[in-house]
N, C-alpha and C positions, 0 to 999 in steps of 0.2 A: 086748360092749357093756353098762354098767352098765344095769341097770334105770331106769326116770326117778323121780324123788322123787315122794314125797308130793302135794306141791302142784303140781308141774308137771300130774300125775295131775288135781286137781282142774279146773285151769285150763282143759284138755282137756273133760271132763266137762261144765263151764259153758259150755265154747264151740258142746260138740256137742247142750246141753240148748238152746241160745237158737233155733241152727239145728231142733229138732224143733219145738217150739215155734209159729216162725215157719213152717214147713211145712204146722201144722196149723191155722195160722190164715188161711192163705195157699187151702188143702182146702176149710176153711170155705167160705171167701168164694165160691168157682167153685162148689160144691156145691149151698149153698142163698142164699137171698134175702137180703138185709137187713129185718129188722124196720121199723126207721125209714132213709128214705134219705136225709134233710136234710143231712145229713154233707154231700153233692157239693156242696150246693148253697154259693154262694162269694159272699156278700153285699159289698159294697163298705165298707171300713173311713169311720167315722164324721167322722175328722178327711180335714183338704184338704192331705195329705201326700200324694203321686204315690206309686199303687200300682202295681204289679208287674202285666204280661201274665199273666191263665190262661187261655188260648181253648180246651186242646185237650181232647178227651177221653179222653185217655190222663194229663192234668196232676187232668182231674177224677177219675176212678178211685183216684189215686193220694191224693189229697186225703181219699176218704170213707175213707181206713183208720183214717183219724185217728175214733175213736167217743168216746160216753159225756166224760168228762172232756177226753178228749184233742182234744177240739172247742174246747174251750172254753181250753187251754194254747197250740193251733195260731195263735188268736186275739188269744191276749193277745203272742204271739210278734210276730204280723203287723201288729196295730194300735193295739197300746198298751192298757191298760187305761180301755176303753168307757163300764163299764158296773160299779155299787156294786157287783152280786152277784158281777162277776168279780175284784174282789181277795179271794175267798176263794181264789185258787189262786196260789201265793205265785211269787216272779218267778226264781228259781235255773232251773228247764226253759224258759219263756218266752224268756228271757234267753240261755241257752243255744243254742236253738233258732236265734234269731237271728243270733245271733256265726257260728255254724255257717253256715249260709245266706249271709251277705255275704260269707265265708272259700273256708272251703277247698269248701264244693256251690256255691260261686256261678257256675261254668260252666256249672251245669245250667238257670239260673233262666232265660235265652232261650228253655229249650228247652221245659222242663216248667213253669214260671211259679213264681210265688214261695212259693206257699200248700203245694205238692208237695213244692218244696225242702224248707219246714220241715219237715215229716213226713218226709220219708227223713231227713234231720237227724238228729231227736228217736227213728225208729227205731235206727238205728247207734249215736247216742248212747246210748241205752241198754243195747240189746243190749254191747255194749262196757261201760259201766259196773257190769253184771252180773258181768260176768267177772271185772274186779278188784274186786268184792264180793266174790264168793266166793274170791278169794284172800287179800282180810284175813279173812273168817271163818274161814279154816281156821288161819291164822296166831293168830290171837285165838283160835281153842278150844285150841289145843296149847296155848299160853301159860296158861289158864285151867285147863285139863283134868290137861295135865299127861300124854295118853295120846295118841297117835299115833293109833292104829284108833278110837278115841271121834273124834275131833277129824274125821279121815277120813270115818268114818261119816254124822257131823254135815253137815260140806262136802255127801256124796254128797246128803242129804235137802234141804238148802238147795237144790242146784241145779235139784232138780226138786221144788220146795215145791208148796201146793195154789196161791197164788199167781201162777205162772212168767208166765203171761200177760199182768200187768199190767206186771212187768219186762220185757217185748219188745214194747209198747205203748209210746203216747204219753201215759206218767202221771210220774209223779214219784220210783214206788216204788225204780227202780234208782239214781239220784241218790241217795236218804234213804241206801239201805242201805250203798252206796259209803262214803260221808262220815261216815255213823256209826257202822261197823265199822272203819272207816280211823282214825278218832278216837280210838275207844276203845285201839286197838294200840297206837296212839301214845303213849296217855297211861299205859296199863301197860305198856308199855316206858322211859318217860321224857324222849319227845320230845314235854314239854306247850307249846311252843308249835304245831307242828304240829296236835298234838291240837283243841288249842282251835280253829284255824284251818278245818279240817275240823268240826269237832263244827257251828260257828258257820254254814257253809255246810247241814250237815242242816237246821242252824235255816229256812234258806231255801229248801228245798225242800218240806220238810212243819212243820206248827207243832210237831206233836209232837218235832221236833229238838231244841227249847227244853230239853226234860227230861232230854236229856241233859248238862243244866253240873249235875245232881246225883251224877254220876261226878267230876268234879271236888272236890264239897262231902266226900264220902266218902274220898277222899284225900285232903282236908286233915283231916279226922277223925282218921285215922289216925298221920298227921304231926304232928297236936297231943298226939296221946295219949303218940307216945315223946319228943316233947320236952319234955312234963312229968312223965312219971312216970318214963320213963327216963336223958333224958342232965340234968333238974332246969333247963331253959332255958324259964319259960312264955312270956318276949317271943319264942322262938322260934316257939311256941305262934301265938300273935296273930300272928306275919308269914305262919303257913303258914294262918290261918282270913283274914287279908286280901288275899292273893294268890289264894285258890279264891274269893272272894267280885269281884273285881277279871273274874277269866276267866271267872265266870258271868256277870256281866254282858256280858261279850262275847259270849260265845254267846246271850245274846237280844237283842242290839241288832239283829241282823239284823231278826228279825221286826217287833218296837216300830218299827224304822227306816221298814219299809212297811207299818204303820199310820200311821204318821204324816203318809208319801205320799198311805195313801189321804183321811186326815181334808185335807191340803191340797190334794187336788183336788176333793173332796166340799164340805167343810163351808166353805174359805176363798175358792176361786176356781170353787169348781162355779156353772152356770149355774141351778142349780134356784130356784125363788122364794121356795121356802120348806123351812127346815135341816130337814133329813133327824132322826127322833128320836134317834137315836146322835149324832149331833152335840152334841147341848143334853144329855148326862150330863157326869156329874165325873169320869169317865173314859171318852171316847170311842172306845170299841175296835170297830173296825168288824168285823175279824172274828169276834167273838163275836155282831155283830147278824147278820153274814151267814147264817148258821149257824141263827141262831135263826129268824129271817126266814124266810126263802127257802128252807130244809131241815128246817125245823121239828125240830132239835137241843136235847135240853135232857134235865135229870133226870127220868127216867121216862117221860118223852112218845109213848117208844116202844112202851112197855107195853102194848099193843092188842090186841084176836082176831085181828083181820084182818093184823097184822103175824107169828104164830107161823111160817107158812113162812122167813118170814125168820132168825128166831130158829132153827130146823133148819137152815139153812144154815149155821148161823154153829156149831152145838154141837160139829162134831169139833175147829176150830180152839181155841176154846173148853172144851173136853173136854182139850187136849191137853195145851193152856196150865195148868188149872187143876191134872192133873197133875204136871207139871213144878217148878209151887211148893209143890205139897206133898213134892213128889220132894226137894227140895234145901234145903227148909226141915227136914223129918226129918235129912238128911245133916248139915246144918250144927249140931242140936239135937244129935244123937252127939258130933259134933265137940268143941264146947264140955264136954260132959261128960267127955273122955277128954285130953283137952290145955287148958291155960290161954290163957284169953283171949290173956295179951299174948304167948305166944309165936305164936299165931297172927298176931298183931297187927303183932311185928316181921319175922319171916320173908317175908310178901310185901316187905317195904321191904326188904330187903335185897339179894333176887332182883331188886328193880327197881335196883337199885344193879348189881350183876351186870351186867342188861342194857345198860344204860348202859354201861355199862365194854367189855361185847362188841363195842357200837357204835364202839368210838373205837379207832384204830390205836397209841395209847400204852397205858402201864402194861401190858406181856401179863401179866409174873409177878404184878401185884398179879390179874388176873384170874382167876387161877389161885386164889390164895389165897382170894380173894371165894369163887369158885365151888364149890371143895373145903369151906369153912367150913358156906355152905348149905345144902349137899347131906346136910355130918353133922347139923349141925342140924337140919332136917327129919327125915332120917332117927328120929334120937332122940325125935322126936313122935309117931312114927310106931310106934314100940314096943308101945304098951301093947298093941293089937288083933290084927296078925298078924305074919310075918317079915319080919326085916332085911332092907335089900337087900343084895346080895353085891357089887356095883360101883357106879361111880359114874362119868358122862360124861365126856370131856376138858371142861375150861373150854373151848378154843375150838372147840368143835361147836356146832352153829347152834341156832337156836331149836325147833328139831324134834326135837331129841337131847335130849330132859331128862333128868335125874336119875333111875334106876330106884329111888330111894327116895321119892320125890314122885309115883310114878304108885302104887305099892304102899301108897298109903297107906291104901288100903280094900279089901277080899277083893272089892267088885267093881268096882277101878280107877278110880271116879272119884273125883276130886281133892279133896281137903278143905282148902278151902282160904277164909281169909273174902273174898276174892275173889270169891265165890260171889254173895256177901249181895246189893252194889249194883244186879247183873241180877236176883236175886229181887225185891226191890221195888220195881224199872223194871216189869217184866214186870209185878206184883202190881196196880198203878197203873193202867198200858194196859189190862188187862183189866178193872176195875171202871169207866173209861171208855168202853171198847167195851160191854160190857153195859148199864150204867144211864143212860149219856148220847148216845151214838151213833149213828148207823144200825146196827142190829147187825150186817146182812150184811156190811158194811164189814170186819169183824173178820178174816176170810180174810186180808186184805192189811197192814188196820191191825197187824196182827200179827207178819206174814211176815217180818221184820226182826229178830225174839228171839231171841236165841241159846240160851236156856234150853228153847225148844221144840224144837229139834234136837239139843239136849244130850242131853233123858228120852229122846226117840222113838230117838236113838240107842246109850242105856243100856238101852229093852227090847227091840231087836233083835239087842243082844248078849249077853241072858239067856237061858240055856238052857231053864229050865221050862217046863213045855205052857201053861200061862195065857198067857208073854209071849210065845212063838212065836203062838198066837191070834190078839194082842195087836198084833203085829208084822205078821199076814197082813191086821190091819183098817187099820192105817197106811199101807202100803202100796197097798193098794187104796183107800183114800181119795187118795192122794198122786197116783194114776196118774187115778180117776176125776175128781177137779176139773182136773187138766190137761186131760183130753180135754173136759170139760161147761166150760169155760172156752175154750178155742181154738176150741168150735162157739157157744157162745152170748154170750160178749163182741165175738167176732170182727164177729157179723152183728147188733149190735146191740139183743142180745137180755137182759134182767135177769139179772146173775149175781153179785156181791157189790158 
């Protein structure tokens, strides 16, 4: 019996990380108390739309697992958005929640009431959405990485990030990472309308989704650069900066779409007697008021004494992250020193050409050609620093099979690739907004979606010297400790990022 692949492996891993998880948040609950128990309590939606039976007490139980945020998504599921400060939680889980509950739980709704439905819902939901998270993540690191046990490695840290709790909760987090690890596959492999499609729904689940149509803007970079320097077509140029400019805007229309919701039931048909101050600016963005308002979010605001435990909560996430961009910004500074820009420049388009081609049941023998071309070419890039590869893939082995001259391309296997760059200054952005504009504690979660942090933490696990073994035993024991200080203290209510 063959062994099971790679990712099959992972898929496993994430399915049997959601199950602990939920086991131990589940421990929690029978253990100890709740902090705040308002959660049961099941107020009657504010419009005069016929609500759903919850009489029993086994429908209310079910109800308070919904905590913290996920009170407040369960809500906007059940009765529409109430309340100004509830369109800061944007409507992809809400929305979700519901379809869910009228569908395929609506058997249950007689039995357990409707407010139950959603939360078992939005549990499954997510728990499920995890999993094929971490199946584009692992797909997206091998594509990026270029190394199997890196990419693997990466997967294993993902599934049990400091995070995990918030992805088997009623938050948003598994939705985000779904759609914008699903997006980005898409888009370096070559299926940008998918990409966009998916990038566009991140948009709507967390705002930070918006950020990613600059993966898009990077690829038309790219595209502009060989069709002006190299094939001498600059109106090719302009078609590929006005197509990445066309799908970025798709990927924020989601959001803009439900500002605008909110300013037409706030600012045009709300009941209030007098416009809300967001309303009356020249650009009315409500969730930037919500934020500011009601969470007191803004540049430096957080800067406090009394806020520094938080700021320690947030320093390993933070610590890791900051490594990481130095990790790959040193990488990519070699890089450039040892190989020319544009061949760096052309060879990822090429491979995405490859990909494409692998995708499609025509052209095999041009696949071939594409693929063996590649492979030398890389390879030749790859010279100056250590040895040749000695082989090279079949063109049609999967996306896991790479080129052993593209994994060799640095004495220690990770991928040099400018590929790199876009997630470095994604990640470089997230973190100078978690830190100076944020909740910092937030940063655990705000975070847990970079693949450049599972990238390093999985590069110094697989360094042999006594510093990164250290190094590796404090990762891991961070990794294991907020899963456990997460499933006991978010569970029951209690402040945790």
């Amino acid at each position: 019996m063959a062994p099971p692949s790679p990712l099959a492996a992972v898929v496993r891993l994430a399915a049997a990380s959601r199950a602990l998880v939920l086991a131990l948040s589940l421990l929690a609950r029978l253990l100890f108390r709740p902090y705040d128990t308002s959660a049961s309590l099941h107020p009657p939606c504010l419009s005069s739309s016929p609500s759903f039976p919850d009489p029993t007490t086994v429908s209310a139980a079910v109800s308070s697992l919904a905590v913290w945020d996920g009170v407040h998504f369960a809500r906007a599921a059940e009765c529409g958005y109430e309340y100004e400060q509830s369109f800061a939680f944007l409507p992809l889980l809400p929305a979700s929640l519901a379809l869910l509950a009228r569908s395929l739980f609506a058997p249950l709704v007689p039995v357990l009431g409707y407010r139950a439905v959603l939360v078992i819902s939005g549990y499954v939901l997510n728990n499920v959405a995890f999993v094929a998270a971490a199946a584009y993540f692992y797909r997206l690191s091998v594509l990026i990485l270029k190394d199997q046990k890196t990419a693997y490695r990466a997967s294993v840290l993902f599934c049990f990030n400091p995070a995990s709790v918030f992805y088997s909760s009623l938050y948003s987090e598994s939705l985000y990472a779904l759609f914008s690890l699903g997006g980005l596959f898409n888009l370096f492999t070559g299926a940008n309308t998918i990409a966009m499609i998916m990038l566009a729904l991140s948009g709507s689940a967390r705002s930070n989704g918006a950020l990613n149509a600059g993966y898009f803007c990077f690829q038309a970079l790219l595209q502009a650069y060989v069709a002006v320097l190299r094939k001498k077509r600059p109106l090719l140029a302009v078609q590929a900066l006005m197509t990445a400019a066309l799908r970025s805007i798709f990927i924020f229309l989601p959001f803009f779409a439900f500002q605008a919701y909110g300013y037409l039931n706030i600012c045009v048909h709300g009941s209030l007697d007098e416009l809300r101050p967001w309303c009356k600016a020249k650009v009315p963005l409500l969730y930037g008021f919500i934020q500011s308002h009601y969470w007191g979010v803004g540049f430096l605001r957080y800067f406090q004494v009394k806020q520094l435990p938080n700021f320690l909560l947030a320093s390993p996430v933070l610590s890791l992250a900051v490594y990481s961009i130095v990790h790959y910004t040193k990488m990519l500074h070699q890089l450039f020193q040892t190989s020319s820009i544009h061949n760096q420049i052309i060879a990822p388009l090429e491979e995405r050409s490859v990909e494409s081609y692998r995708r499609s049941d025509a052209a095999t023998v041009l696949r071939s050609e594409l693929s063996a071309g590649l492979a030398d070419k890389t390879q030749g890039n790859c010279e100056v620093k250590q040895r040749k590869s000695v082989a090279t893939e079949p063109a049609s082995a999967s996306l896991n099979n790479t080129t052993s001259a593209s994994r060799n391309c640095k004495e220690n296997q990770d991928e040099c690739s400018i590929l790199l760059l876009p997630f470095v200054l994604h990640l470089a952005f997230m973190i100078f907004t978690a830190l100076f504009v944020m909740h910092v504690q937030v940063s655990t979660r705000f975070l847990s979606a970079s693949p450049p942090i599972y990238w390093a933490a999985a590069h110094i696990l697989a360094t042999p010297s006594y510093p990164s073994k250290r190094w590796s035993y404090l990762i891991c024991v961070y990794f294991v400790a907020y899963i456990l200080l997460g499933s006991l203290l978010f569970s029951n209510f209690y402040p945790f990022t």
